[in-house]
C-alpha positions as CSV (number, residue, x, y, z in Angstrom):
1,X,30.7,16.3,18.2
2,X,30.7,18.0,21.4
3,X,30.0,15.2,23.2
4,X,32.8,12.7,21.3
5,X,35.0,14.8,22.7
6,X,34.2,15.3,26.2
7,X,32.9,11.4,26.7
8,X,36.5,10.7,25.0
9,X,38.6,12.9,26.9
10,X,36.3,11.5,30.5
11,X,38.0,7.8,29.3
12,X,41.5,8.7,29.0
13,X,41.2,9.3,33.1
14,X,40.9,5.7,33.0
15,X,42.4,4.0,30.6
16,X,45.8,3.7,29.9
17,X,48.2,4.4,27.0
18,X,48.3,8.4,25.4
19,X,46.4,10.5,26.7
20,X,44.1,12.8,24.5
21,X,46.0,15.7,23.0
22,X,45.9,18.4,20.5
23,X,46.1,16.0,17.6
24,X,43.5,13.5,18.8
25,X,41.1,16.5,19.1
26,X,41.9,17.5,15.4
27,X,41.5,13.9,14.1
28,X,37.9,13.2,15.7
29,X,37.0,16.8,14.7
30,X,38.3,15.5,11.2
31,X,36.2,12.4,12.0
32,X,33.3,14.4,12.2
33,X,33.9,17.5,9.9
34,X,32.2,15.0,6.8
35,X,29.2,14.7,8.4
36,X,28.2,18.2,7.3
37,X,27.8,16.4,3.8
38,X,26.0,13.5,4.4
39,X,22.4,13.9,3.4
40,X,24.3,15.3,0.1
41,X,26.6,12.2,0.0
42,X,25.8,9.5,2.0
43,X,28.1,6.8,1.1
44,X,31.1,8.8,0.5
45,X,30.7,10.2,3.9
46,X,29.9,6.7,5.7
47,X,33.3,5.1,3.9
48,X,35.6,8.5,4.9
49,X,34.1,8.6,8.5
50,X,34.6,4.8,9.5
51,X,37.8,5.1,7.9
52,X,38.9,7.7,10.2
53,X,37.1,6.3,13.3
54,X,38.6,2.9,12.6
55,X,42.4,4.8,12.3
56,X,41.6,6.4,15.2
57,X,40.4,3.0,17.6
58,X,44.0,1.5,16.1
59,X,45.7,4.3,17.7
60,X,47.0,4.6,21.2
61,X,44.7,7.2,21.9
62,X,42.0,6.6,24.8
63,X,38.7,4.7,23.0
64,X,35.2,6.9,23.3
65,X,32.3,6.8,21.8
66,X,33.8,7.7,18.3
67,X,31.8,5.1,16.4
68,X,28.9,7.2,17.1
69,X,30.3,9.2,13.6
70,X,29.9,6.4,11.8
71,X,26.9,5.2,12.9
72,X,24.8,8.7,12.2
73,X,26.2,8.4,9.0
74,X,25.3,4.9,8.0
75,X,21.9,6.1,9.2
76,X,21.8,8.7,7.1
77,X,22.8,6.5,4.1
78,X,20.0,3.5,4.8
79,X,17.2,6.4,5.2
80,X,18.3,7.7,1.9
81,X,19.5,4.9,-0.1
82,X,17.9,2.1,1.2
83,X,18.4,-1.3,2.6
84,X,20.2,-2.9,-0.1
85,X,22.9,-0.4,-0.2
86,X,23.6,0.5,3.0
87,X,23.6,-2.9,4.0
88,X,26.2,-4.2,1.6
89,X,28.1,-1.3,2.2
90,X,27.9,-1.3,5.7
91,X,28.9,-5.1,5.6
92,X,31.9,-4.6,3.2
93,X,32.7,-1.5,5.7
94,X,32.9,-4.4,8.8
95,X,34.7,-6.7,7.0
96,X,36.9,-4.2,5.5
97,X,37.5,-3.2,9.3
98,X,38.4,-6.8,10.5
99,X,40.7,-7.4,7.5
100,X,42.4,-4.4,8.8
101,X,42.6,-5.2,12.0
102,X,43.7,-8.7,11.7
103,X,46.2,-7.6,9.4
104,X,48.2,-5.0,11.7
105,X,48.5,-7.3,14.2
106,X,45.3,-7.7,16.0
107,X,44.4,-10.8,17.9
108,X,40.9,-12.5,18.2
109,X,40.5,-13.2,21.9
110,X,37.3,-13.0,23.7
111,X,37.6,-8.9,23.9
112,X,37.4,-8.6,20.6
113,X,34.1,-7.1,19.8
114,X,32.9,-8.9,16.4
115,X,29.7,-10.1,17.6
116,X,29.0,-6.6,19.0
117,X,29.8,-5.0,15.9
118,X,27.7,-7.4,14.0
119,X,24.6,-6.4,16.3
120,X,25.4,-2.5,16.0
121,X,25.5,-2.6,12.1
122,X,22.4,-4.9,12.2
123,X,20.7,-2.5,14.5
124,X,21.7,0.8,12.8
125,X,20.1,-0.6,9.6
126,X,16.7,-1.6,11.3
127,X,16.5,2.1,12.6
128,X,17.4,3.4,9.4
129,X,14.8,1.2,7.4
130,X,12.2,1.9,9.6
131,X,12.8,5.3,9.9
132,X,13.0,5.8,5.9
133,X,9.6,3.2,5.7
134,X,8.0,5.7,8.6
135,X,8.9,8.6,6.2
136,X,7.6,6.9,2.8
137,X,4.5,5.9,4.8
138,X,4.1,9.7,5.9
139,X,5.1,11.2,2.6
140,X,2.6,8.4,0.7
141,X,-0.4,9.6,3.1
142,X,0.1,13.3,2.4
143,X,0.5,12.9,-1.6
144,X,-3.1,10.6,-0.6
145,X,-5.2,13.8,1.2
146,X,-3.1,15.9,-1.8
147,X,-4.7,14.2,-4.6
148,X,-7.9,13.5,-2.4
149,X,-7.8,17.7,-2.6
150,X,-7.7,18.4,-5.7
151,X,-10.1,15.8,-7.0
152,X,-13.2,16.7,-4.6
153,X,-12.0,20.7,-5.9
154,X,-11.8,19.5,-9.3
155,X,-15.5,17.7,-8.6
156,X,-16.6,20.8,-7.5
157,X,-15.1,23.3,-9.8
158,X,-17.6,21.1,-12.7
159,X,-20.6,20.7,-10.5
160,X,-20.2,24.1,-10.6
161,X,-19.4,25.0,-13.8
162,X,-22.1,22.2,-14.9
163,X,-25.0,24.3,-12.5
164,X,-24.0,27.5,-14.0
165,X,-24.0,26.2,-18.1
166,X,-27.3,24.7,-17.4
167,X,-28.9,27.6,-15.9
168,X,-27.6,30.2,-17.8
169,X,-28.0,28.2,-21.3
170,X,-31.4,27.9,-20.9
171,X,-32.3,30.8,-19.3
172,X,-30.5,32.6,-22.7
173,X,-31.9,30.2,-25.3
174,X,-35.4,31.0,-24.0
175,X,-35.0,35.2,-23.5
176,X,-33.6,34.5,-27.1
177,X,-36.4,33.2,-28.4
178,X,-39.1,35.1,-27.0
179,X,-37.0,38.5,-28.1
180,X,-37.1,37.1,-31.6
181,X,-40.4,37.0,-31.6
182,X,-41.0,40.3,-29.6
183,X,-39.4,42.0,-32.3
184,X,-41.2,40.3,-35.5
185,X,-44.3,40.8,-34.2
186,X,-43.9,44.3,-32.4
187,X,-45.7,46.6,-35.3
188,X,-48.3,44.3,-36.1
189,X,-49.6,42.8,-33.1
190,X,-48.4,44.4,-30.2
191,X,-50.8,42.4,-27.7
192,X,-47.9,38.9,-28.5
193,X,-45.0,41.1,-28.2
194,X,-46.0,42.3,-24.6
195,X,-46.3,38.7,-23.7
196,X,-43.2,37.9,-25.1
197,X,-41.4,40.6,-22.9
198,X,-43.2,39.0,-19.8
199,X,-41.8,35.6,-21.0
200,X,-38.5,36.8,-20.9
201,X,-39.0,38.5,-17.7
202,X,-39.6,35.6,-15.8
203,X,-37.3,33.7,-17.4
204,X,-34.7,36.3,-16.5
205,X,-35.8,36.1,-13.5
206,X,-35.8,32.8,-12.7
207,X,-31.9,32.7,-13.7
208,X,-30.9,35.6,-11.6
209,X,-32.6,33.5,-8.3
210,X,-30.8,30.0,-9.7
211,X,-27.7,32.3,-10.0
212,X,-28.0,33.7,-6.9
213,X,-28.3,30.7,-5.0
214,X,-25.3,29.0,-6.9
215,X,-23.3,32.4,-5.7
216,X,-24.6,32.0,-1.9
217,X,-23.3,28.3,-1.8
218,X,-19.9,29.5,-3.5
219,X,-19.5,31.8,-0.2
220,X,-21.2,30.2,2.8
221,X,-20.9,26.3,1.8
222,X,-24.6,26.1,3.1
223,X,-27.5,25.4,-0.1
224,X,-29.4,28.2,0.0
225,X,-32.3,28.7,-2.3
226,X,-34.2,25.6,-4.3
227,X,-32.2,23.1,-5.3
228,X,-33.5,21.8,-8.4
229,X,-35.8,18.9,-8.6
230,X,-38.5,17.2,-10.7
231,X,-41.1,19.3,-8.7
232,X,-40.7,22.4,-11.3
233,X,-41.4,20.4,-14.1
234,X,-44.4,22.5,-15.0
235,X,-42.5,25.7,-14.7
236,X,-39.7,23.9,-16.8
237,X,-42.4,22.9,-19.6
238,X,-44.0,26.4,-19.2
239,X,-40.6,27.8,-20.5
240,X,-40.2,25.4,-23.4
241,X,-44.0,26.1,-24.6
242,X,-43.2,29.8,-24.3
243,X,-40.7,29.2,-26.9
244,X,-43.3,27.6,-28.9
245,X,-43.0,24.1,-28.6
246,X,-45.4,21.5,-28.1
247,X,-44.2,19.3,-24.9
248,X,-45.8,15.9,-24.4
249,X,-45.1,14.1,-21.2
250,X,-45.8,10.5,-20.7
251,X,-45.6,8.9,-17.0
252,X,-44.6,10.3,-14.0
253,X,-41.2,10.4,-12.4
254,X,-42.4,9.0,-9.4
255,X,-40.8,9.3,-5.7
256,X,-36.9,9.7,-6.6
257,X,-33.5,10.2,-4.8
258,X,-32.6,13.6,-4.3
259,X,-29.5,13.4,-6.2
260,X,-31.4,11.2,-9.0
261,X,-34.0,14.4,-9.3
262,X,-31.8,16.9,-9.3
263,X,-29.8,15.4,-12.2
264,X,-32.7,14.4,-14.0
265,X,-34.1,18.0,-13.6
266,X,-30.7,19.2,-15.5
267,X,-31.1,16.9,-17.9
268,X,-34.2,17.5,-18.7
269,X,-33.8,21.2,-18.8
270,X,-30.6,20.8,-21.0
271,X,-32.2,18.5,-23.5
272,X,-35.4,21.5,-24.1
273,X,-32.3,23.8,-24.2
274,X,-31.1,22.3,-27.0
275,X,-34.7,21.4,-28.7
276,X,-34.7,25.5,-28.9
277,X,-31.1,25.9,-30.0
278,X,-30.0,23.1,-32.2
279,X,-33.6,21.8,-33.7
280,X,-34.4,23.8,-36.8
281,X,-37.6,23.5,-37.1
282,X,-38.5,21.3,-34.2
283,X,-42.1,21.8,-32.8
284,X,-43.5,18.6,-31.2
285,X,-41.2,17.5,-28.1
286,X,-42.1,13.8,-26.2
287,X,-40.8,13.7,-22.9
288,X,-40.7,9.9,-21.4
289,X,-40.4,9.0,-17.6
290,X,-39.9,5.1,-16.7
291,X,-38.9,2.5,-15.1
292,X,-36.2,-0.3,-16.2
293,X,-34.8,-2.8,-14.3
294,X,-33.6,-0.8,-11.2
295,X,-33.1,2.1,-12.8
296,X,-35.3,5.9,-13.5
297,X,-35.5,6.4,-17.4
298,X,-35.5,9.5,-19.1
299,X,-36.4,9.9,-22.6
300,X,-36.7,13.7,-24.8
301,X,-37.4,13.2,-28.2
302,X,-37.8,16.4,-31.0
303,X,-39.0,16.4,-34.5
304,X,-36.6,18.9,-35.7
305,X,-33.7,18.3,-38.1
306,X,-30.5,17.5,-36.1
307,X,-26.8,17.3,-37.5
308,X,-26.3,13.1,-37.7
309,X,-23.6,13.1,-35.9
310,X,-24.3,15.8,-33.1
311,X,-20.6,17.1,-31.7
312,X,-20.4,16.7,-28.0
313,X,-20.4,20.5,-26.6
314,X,-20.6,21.6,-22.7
315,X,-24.5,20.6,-22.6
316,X,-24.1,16.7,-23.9
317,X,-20.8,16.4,-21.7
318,X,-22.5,18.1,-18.7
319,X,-25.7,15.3,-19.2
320,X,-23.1,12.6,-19.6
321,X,-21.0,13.7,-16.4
322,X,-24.2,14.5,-14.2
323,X,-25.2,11.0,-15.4
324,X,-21.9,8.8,-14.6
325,X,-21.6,10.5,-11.4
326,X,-24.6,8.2,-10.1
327,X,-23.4,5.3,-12.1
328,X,-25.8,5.9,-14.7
329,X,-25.4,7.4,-18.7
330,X,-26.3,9.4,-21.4
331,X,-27.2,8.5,-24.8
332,X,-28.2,11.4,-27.7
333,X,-28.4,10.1,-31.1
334,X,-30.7,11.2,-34.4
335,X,-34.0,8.8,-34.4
336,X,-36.2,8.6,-37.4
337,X,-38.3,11.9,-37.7
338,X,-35.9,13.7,-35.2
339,X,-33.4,13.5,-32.3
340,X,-33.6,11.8,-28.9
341,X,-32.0,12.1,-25.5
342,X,-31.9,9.3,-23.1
343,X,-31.0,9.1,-19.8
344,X,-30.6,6.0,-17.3
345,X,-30.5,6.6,-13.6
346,X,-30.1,3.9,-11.3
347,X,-32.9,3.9,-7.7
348,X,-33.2,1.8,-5.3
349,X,-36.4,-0.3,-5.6
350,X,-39.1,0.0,-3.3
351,X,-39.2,-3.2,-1.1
């Protein structure tokens, strides 16, 4: 504003007619007084402000660099509104201001500035679309890393919840067991309850170390402790036989992935988890390793009574989840004589 009236006050030295008085301050001031409003109301603002400007250039006071008013707001108008609008209301605007002009008299010689008004609308509407396309571009690319954000925390926040279920569910299932039986057979033959106890001391044991390391990652990022892996299988089987079931494996898992064999580990050690806490009666458990067309199969089969139409809980989901995550799945289902779990995991083939 400040400069309006200074640059406009500078060209009455040199042109003729009035020169720039109290009044002409007040109406550029009122000129610019709207502008206040214009992220608020754009248009309005645009229409009042060339309005005045174009009042004030028909006047005998000196010309400046008033359409500068106009043109912040019609800036501010395309930014906000668009192309579309401010472009038809900017044109309707120019004509508006030719009809006006022509009608009070005005002549069309080669000073009159219609193709340089056509340019400064023209150009004012290329800023203000490429400044608005800049800011959707920028706004786009930070809702992008936002969402980006939250999904890898949202990954993370169930990797995490997934490791703890897993470790923790069969860590309990097994000190529940072996406490059962520590306590039927306490009186009469104290000799199985003492290994009992030990049972559920190293399985106790062996969840406080997975915990721990799951709590060490949580604050330093780094993976401390073992991550799990196919290489514990016999100290996974050694838990499920302490619980008193029979475990059969047939194959070997072979050379696998890291992420394959940790997720494979999980599953396995879910699916004995729930041998122990959903199988009444289950005894004999066949675990299956394979190889199908590209992919690692995993196969746990019971001989317990199982509901026929299992509900999902946090252990089948977890499997399933671990499972998609490598583009492979889950399937439970009852199978004559008992209930099965099978997993496929895609590998790369050995060339």
């Amino acid at each position: 504003m400040v400069f309006v009236l200074g640059a406009t006050t500078l060209a009455g030295h040199f042109q003729p007619g009035r020169a720039l008085d109290l009044p002409g301050y007040l109406w550029l001031a009122g000129a610019a007084l709207p502008l206040s409003l214009v992220r608020r109301f754009p248009l309005p603002v645009f229409l009042v402000t060339g309005a005045v400007v174009l009042a004030y250039y028909r006047s005998s006071y000196p010309n400046g660099p008033a359409l500068l008013l106009p043109t912040i707001a019609l800036f501010t108008l395309t930014r906000t509104r668009g192309l579309l609008v401010a472009g038809v209301t900017g044109g309707v605007a120019l004509l508006a201001a030719f009809g006006v002009y022509f009608g009070t008299g005005g002549a069309l010689t080669a000073n009159t500035p219609v193709a340089l008004l056509v340019v400064w609308l023209a150009a004012v509407l290329g800023i203000g679309a490429a400044a608005r396309n800049r800011a959707a571009a920028v706004r786009a690319a930070r809702e992008r890393a936002a969402e980006h954000q939250y999904r890898m925390a949202e990954r993370e926040r169930l990797t995490i919840a997934r490791e703890v279920h897993d470790v923790v569910a069969h860590s309990l299932a097994m000190i529940n067991v072996q406490a059962g039986v520590a306590a039927h057979v306490a009186d009469r033959r104290p000799e199985q309850a003492v290994e009992a106890l030990l049972a559920i001391k190293e399985a106790s044991a062996a969840a406080l170390a997975d915990l721990r390391a799951t709590v060490a990652v949580l604050r330093s990022g780094q993976g401390l402790g073992p991550a799990p892996s196919l290489d514990r299988l016999d100290e996974l089987l050694d838990h499920a036989r302490a619980a008193g079931l029979r475990v059969t494996v047939h194959g070997e898992p072979g050379e696998l992935p890291a992420p394959v064999d940790g997720a494979a580990y999980r599953i396995l050690q879910e699916s004995l988890t729930n041998v122990v806490r959903h199988a009444a009666g289950a005894s004999q458990v066949d675990v299956h390793f394979g190889r199908i067309n590209g992919s690692f199969t995993l196969a746990v089969r019971d001989d317990g009574e199982s509901p026929a139409d299992p509900l999902p809980g946090n252990g089948l989901r977890g499997m399933a989840e671990r499972a998609a995550a490598l583009g492979g799945r889950v399937t439970a289902s009852p199978v004559e004589g008992g209930f099965e779990v099978r997993a496929e995991l895609p590998v790369e083939e050995d060339r």
